[in-house]
VEXNU-586519 format. One record per residue (C-alpha): residue number from 1; residue in one letter; chain; x, y, z. Coordinates in Angstrom, 3 decimals. Example, Ala and Ser with C-alpha at 12.3 -4.5 7.8 and 13.67 -1.06 7.14 Angstrom:
VEXNU-586519
+-----+-----+-------+----------+----------+----------+
:   n : res : chain :        X :        Y :        Z :
+-----+-----+-------+----------+----------+----------+
:   1 :   A :     A :   12.300 :   -4.500 :    7.800 :
:   2 :   S :     A :   13.670 :   -1.060 :    7.140 :
+-----+-----+-------+----------+----------+----------+
//
This chain:
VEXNU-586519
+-----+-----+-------+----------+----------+----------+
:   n : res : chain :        X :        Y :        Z :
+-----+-----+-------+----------+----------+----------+
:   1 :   X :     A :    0.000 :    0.000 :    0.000 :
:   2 :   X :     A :    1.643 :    3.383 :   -1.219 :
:   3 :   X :     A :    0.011 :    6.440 :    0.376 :
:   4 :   X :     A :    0.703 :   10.251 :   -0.680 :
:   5 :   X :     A :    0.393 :   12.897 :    1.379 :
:   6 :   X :     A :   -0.193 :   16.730 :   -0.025 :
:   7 :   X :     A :   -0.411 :   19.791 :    1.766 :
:   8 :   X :     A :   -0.786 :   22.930 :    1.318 :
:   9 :   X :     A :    1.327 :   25.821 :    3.983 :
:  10 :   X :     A :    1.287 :   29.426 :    3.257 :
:  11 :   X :     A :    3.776 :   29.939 :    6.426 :
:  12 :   X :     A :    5.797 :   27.184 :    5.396 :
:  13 :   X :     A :    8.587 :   26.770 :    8.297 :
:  14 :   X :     A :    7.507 :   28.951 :   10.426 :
:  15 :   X :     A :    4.048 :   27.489 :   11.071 :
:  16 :   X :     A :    4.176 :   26.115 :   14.734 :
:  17 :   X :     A :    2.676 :   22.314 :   14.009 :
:  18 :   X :     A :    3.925 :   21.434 :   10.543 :
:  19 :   X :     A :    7.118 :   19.843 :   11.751 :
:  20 :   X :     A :    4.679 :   17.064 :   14.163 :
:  21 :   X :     A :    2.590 :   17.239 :   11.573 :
:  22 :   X :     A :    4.207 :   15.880 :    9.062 :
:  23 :   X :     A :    6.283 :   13.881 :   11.827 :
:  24 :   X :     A :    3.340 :   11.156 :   12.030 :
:  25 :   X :     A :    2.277 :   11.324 :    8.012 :
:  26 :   X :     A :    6.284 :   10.686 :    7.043 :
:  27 :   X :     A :    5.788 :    7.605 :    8.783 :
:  28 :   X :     A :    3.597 :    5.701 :    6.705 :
:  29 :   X :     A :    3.319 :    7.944 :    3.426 :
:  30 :   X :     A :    5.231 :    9.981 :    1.196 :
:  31 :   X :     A :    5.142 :   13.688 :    2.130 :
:  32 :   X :     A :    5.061 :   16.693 :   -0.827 :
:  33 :   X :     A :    4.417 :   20.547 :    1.126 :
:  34 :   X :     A :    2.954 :   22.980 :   -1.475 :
:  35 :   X :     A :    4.314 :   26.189 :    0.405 :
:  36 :   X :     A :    6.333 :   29.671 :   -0.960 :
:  37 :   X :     A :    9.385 :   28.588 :    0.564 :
:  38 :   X :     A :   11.326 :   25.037 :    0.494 :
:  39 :   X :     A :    9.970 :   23.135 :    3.622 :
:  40 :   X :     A :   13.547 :   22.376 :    6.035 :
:  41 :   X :     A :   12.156 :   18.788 :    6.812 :
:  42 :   X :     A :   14.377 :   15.631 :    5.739 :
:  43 :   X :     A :   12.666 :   13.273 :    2.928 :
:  44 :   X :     A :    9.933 :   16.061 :    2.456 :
:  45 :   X :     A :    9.431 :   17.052 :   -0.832 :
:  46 :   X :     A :    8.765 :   21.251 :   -1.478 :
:  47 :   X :     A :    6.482 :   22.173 :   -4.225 :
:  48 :   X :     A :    7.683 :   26.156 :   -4.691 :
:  49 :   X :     A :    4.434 :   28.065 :   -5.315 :
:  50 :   X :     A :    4.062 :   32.089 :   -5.298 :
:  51 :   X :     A :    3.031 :   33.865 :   -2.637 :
:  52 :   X :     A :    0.792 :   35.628 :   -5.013 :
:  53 :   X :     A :   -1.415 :   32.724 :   -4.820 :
:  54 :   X :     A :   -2.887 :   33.325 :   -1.437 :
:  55 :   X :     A :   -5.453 :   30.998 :   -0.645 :
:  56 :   X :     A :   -5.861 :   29.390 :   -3.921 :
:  57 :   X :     A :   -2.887 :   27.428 :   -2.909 :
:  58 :   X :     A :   -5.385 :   24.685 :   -1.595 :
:  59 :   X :     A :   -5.811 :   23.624 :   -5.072 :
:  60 :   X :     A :   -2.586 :   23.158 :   -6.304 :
:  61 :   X :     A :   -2.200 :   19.466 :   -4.851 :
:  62 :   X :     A :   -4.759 :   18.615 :   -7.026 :
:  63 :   X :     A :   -3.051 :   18.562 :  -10.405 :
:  64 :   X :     A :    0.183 :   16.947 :   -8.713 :
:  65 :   X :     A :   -1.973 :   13.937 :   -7.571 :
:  66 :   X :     A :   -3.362 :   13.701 :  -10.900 :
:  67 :   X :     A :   -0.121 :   13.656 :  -12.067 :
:  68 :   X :     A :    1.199 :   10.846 :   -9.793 :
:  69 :   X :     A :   -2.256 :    8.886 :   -9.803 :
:  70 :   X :     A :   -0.189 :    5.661 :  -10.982 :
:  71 :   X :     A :    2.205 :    5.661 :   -8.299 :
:  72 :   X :     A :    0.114 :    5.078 :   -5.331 :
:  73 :   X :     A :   -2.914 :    3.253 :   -3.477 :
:  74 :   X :     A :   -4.286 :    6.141 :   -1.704 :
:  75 :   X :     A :   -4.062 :   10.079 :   -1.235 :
:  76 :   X :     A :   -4.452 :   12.051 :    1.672 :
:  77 :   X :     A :   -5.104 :   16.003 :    1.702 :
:  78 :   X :     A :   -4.352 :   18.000 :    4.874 :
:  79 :   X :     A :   -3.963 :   21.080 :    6.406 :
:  80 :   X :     A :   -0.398 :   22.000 :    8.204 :
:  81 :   X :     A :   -2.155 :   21.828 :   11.488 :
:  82 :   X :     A :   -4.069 :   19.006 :   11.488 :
:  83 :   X :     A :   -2.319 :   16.392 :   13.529 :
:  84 :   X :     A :   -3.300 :   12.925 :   11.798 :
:  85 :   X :     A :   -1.192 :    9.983 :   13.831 :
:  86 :   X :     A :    0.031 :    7.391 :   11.871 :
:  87 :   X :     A :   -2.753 :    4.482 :   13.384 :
:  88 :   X :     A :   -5.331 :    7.114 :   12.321 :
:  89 :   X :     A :   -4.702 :    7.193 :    8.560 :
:  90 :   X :     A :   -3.867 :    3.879 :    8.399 :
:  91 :   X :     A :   -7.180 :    3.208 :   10.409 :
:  92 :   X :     A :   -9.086 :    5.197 :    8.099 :
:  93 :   X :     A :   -7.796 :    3.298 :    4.800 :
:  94 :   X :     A :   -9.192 :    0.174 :    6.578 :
:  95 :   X :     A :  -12.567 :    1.854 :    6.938 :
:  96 :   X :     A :  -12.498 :    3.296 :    3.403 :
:  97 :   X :     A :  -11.242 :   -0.051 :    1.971 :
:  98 :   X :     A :  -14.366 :   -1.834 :    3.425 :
:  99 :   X :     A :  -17.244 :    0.970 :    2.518 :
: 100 :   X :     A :  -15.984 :    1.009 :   -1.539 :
: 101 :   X :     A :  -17.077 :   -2.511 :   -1.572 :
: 102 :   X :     A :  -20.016 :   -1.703 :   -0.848 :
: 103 :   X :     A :  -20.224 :    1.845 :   -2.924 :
: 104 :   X :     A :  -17.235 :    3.566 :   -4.616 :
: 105 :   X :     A :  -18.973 :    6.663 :   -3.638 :
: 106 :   X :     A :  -18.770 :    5.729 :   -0.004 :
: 107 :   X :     A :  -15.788 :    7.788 :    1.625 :
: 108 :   X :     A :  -14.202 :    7.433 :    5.237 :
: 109 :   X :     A :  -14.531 :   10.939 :    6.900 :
: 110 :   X :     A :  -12.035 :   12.271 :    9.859 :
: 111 :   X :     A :  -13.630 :   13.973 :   12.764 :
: 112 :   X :     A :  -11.340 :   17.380 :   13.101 :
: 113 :   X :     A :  -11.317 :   18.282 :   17.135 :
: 114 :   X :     A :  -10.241 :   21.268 :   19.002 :
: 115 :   X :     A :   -9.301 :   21.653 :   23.092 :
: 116 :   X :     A :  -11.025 :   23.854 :   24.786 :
: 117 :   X :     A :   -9.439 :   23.814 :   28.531 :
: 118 :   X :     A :   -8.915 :   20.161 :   27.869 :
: 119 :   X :     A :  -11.795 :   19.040 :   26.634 :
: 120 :   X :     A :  -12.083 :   17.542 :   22.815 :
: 121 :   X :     A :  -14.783 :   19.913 :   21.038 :
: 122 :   X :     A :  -15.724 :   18.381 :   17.663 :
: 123 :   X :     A :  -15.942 :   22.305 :   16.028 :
: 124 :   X :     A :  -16.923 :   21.047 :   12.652 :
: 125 :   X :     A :  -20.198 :   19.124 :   14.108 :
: 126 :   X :     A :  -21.460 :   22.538 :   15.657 :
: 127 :   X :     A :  -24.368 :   22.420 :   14.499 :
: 128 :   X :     A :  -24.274 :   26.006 :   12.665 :
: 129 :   X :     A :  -21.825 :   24.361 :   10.290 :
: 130 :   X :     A :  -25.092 :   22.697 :    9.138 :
: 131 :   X :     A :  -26.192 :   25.243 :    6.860 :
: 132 :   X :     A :  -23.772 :   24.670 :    4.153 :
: 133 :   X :     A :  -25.783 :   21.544 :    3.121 :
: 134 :   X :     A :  -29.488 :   22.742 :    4.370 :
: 135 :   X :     A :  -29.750 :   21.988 :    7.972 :
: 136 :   X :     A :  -31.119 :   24.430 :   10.384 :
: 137 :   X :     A :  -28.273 :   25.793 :   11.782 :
: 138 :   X :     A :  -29.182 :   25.691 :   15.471 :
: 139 :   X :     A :  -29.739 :   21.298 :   16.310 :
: 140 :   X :     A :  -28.619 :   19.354 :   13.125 :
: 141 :   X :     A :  -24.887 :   17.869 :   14.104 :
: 142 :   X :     A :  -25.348 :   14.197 :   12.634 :
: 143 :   X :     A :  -27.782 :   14.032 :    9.158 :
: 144 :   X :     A :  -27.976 :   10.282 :    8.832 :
: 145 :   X :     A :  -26.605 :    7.011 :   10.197 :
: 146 :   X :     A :  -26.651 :    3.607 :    7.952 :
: 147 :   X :     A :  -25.877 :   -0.031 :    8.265 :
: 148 :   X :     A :  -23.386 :   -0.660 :    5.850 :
: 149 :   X :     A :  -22.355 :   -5.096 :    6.419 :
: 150 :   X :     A :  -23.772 :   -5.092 :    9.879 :
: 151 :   X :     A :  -21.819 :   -1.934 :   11.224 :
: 152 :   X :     A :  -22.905 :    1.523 :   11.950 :
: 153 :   X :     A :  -21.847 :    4.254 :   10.007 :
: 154 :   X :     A :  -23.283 :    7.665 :   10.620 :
: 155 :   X :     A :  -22.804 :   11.110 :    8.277 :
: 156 :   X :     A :  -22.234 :   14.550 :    9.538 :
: 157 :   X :     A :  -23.974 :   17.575 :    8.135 :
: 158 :   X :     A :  -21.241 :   19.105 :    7.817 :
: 159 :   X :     A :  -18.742 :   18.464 :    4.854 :
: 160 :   X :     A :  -15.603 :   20.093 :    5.764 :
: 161 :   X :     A :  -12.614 :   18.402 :    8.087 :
: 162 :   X :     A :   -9.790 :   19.963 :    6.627 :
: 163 :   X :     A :   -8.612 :   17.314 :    5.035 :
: 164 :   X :     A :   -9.937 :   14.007 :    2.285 :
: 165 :   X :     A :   -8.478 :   10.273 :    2.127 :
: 166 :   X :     A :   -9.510 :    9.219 :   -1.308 :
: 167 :   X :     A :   -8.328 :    5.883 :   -3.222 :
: 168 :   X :     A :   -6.984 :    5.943 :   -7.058 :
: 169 :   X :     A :   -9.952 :    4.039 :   -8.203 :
: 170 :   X :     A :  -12.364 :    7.212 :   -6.283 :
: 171 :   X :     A :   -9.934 :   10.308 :   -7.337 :
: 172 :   X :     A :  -10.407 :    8.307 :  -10.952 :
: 173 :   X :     A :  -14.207 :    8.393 :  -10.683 :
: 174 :   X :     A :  -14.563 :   12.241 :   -9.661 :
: 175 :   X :     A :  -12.331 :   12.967 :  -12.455 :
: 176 :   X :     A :  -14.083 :   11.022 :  -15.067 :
: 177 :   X :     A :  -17.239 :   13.128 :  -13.544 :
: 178 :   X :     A :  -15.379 :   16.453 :  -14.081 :
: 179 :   X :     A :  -15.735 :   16.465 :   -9.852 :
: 180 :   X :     A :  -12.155 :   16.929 :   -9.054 :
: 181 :   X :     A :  -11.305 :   20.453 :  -10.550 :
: 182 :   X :     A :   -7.444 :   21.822 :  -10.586 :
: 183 :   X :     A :   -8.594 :   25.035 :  -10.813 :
: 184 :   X :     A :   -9.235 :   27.286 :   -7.575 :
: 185 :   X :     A :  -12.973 :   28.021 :   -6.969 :
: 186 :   X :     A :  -15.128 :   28.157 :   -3.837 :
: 187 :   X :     A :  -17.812 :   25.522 :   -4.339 :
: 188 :   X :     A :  -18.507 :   24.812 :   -0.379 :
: 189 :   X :     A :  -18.042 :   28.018 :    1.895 :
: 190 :   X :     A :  -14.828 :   29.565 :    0.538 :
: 191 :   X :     A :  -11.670 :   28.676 :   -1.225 :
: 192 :   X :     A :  -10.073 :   27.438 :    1.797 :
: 193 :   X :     A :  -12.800 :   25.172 :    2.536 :
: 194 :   X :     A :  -13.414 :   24.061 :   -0.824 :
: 195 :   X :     A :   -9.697 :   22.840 :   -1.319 :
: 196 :   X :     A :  -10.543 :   19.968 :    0.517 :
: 197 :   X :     A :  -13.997 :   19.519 :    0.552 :
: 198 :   X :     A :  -15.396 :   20.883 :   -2.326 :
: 199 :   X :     A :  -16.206 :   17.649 :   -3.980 :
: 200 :   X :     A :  -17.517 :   15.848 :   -1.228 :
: 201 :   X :     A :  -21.151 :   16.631 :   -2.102 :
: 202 :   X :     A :  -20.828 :   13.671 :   -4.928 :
: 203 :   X :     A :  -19.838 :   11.302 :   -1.666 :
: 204 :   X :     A :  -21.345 :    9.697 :    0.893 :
: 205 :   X :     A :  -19.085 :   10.676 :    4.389 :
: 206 :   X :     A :  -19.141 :    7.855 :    6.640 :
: 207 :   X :     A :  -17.579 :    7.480 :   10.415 :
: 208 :   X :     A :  -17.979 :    3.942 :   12.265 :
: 209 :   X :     A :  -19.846 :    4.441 :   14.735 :
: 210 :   X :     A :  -17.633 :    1.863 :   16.718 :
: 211 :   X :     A :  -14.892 :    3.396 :   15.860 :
: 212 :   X :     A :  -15.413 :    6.996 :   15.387 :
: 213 :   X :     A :  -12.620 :    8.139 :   18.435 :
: 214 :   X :     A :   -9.872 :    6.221 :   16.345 :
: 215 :   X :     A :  -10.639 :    9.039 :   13.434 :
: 216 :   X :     A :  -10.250 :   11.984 :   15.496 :
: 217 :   X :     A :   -7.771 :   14.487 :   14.439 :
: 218 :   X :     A :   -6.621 :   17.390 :   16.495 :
: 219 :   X :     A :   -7.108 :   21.285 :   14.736 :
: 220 :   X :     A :   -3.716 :   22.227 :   17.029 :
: 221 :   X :     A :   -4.396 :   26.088 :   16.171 :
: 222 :   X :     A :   -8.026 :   25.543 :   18.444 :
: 223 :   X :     A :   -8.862 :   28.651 :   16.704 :
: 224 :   X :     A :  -12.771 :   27.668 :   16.622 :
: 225 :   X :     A :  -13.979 :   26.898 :   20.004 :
: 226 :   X :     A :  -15.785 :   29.614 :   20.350 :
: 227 :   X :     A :  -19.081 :   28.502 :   19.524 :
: 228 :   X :     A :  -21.404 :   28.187 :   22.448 :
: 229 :   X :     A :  -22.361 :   24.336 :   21.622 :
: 230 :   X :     A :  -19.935 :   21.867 :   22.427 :
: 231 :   X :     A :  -20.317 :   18.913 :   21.001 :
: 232 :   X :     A :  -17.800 :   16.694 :   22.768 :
: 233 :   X :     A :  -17.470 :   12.349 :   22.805 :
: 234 :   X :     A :  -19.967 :   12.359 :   25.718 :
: 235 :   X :     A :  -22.834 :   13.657 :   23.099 :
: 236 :   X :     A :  -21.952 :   11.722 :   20.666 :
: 237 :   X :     A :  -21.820 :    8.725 :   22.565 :
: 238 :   X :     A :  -25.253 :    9.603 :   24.145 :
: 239 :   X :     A :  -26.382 :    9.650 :   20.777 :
: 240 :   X :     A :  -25.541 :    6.585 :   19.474 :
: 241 :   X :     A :  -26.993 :    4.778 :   22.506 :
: 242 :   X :     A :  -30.415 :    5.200 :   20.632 :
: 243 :   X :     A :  -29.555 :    3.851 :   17.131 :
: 244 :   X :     A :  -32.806 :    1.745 :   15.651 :
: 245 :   X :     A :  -32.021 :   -1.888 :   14.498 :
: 246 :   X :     A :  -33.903 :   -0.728 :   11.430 :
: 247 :   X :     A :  -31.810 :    1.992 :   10.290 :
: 248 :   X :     A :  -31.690 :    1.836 :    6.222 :
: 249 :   X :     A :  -28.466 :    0.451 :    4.335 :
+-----+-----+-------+----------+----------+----------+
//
């Protein structure tokens, strides 16, 4: 199994995380940084991009992992401050390996976290997030949950974490769709956003249910826990207690 990892850093060395970061992802994957400066990180690769690119920079991994499509099993997208440990991604590509059988348009999703005084916060299931894909904006956090081979999946409202795990055979699919543009445009919330997640509305985001904690990954700027509702692991958990036996595949 050959795994890429792209990301995009507009601070490039001097952003705080990147070095743990890519610490964890070096481990199990090949690393390329898309940043304006050359990344000082041995067996990193640097793609040199202007500075005049601002945030369109999320895009340009894009083209690269079209380019390299035949060279590996799976590609991850990231932000340089989203700590993903090595037993997470690999975790995930389990997950992900296990929903395409059932649908190639079935896609593992990460659950992006923040600390507030210690506590995990998931800051993407707030539910005002939810009005990006037409929930209310004040109670939707989870929109569906599904029995995919006798496990529990469930899907957020929410498309955004920061970050996608796709394999060859689903980057291959959203291309053949014309789903997978190079070029920069905001398609869900703004460019930044859409850079990762801009696509996802053609996929089905799915989170085991069982094993939804080993898919946590930590935002390490905790720049969003300001939002009044905290949805932690005890909610969630509370929630699943009442999943229906009949809940639709």
């Amino acid at each position: 199994m050959k795994i890429l990892t792209t990301l995009a850093s507009y601070s490039g060395n001097s952003n705080p995380y990147i070095k743990e970061v890519i610490g964890e992802l070096n481990q199990v994957s090949d690393v390329v940084v898309f940043s304006p400066e050359k990344i000082n990180i041995d067996g990193v690769k640097t793609e040199l991009r202007d500075k005049s690119l601002a945030h369109s920079l999320v895009f340009e991994p894009r083209q690269y992992i079209l380019d390299h499509l035949d060279e590996y099993d799976y590609f991850l997208y990231n932000e340089d401050d989203i700590l993903i440990k090595k037993e997470s991604l690999l975790y995930a590509i389990e997950v992900n390996e296990k929903l395409i059988e059932d649908n190639i348009q079935n896609n593992v999703n990460f659950l992006r976290y923040e600390l507030d005084n210690g506590v995990e916060e998931f800051v993407d299931l707030a539910p005002y997030n939810s009005v990006h894909t037409g929930g209310n904006g004040i109670s939707d956090i989870i929109r569906r949950a599904y029995k995919i081979f006798g496990e529990y999946y469930f899907t957020p409202w929410n498309l955004h974490s920061g970050n996608f795990l796709l394999s060859r055979h689903q980057i291959q699919t959203l291309e053949y769709n014309n789903v997978f543009p190079t070029e920069a445009k905001a398609t869900y919330c703004g460019i930044l956003e859409s850079g990762a997640s801009g696509f996802k509305n053609n996929l089905r985001l799915l989170t085991p249910v069982a094993g939804y904690k080993r898919l946590m990954v930590h935002h390490m700027s905790n720049k969003y826990i300001f939002n009044p509702v905290k949805i932690t692991t005890d909610v969630l958990d509370n929630f699943f207690r009442f999943l229906p036996e009949d809940v639709p595949a």
